[in-house]
N, C-alpha and C positions, 0 to 999 in steps of 0.2 A: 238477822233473823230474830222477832220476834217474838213467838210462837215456839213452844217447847216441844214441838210434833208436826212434822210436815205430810202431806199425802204424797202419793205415786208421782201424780202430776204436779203438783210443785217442785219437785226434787228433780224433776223429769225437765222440766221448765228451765230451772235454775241451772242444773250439770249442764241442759245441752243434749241428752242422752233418752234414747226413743224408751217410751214407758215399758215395752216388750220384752228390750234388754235387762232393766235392771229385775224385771221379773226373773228372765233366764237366771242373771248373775243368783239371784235370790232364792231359787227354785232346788228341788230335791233329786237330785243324779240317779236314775231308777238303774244305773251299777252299782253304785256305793251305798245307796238309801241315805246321804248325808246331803248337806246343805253345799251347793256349789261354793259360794263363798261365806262363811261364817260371818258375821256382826253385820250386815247391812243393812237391815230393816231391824225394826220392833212391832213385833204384831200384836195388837194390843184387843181384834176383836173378835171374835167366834167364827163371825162372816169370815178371817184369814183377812182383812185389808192389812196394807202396809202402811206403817207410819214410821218415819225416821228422824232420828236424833243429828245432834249436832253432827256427833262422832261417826253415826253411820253416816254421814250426808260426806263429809272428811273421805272414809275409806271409799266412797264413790265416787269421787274427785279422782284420790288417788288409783284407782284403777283405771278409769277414764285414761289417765295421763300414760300408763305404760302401756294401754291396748289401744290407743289412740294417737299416732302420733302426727300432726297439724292435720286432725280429722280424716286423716288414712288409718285405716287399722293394721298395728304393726305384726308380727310376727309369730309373737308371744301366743300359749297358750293359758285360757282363765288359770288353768293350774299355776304356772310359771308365775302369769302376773300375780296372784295372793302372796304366793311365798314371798316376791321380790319384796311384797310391801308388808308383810308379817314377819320378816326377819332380818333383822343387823347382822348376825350370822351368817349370813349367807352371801355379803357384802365381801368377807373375808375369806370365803370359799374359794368365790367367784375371782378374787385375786391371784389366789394360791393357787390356782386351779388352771387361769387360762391366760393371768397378766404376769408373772414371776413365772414362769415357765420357760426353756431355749428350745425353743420347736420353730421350725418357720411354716407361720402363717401367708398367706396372700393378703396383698395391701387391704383389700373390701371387708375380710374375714375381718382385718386388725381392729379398721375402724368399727366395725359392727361391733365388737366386743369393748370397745372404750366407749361406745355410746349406750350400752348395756349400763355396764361399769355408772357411766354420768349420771344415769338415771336412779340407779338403783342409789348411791352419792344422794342424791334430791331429794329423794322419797325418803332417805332414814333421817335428813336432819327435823 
């Protein structure tokens, strides 16, 4: 990437990811009045276009990869997917919580929560 600022549609181009979404992702929850997901664009112009940085270009990748998985969309909620990727904390939770625990689970449930697990593993290193 050469250019220190990318548009909708290059970013759009580049992830793979319809320009409508990352608006949604970037857009304002008229519950909350806050930003769906925090750092994703840089808006740099009155009009409100969006422009993105390296690092917002990164956290769209990484979102893609946990609400997306082999271009199925997984299960997860926007909410769910930020935190997974805004927190190493929650890596540790998420162990403590449902992988170290003597409960019996159903084989489907196990694997779903070690592929949870894998991901979230990916996204923090």
């Amino acid at each position: 990437m050469n250019k220190t600022y990318l548009n909708i549609r290059e970013v759009s181009d580049l992830l793979d990811i319809k320009e409508h979404i990352i608006r949604y992702w970037d857009s304002i929850d008229p519950k909350t009045n806050k930003v769906r997901i925090d750092g994703i664009s840089t808006r740099t112009t009155k009009g409100g276009n969006r422009y993105f940085s390296k690092e917002n270009i990164q956290k769209l990748e990484m979102l893609k990869k946990v609400l997306f998985e082999n271009g199925e969309p997984s299960h997860y909620s926007l909410n769910l997917a930020n935190k997974i990727i805004t927190s190493k904390k929650n890596i540790k939770i998420f162990e403590k919580k449902y992988v170290n625990t003597e409960f019996n689970i159903s084989e489907k449930k196990s694997e779903n929560l070690n592929k949870i697990l894998n991901k979230m593993r990916i996204l923090v290193r």
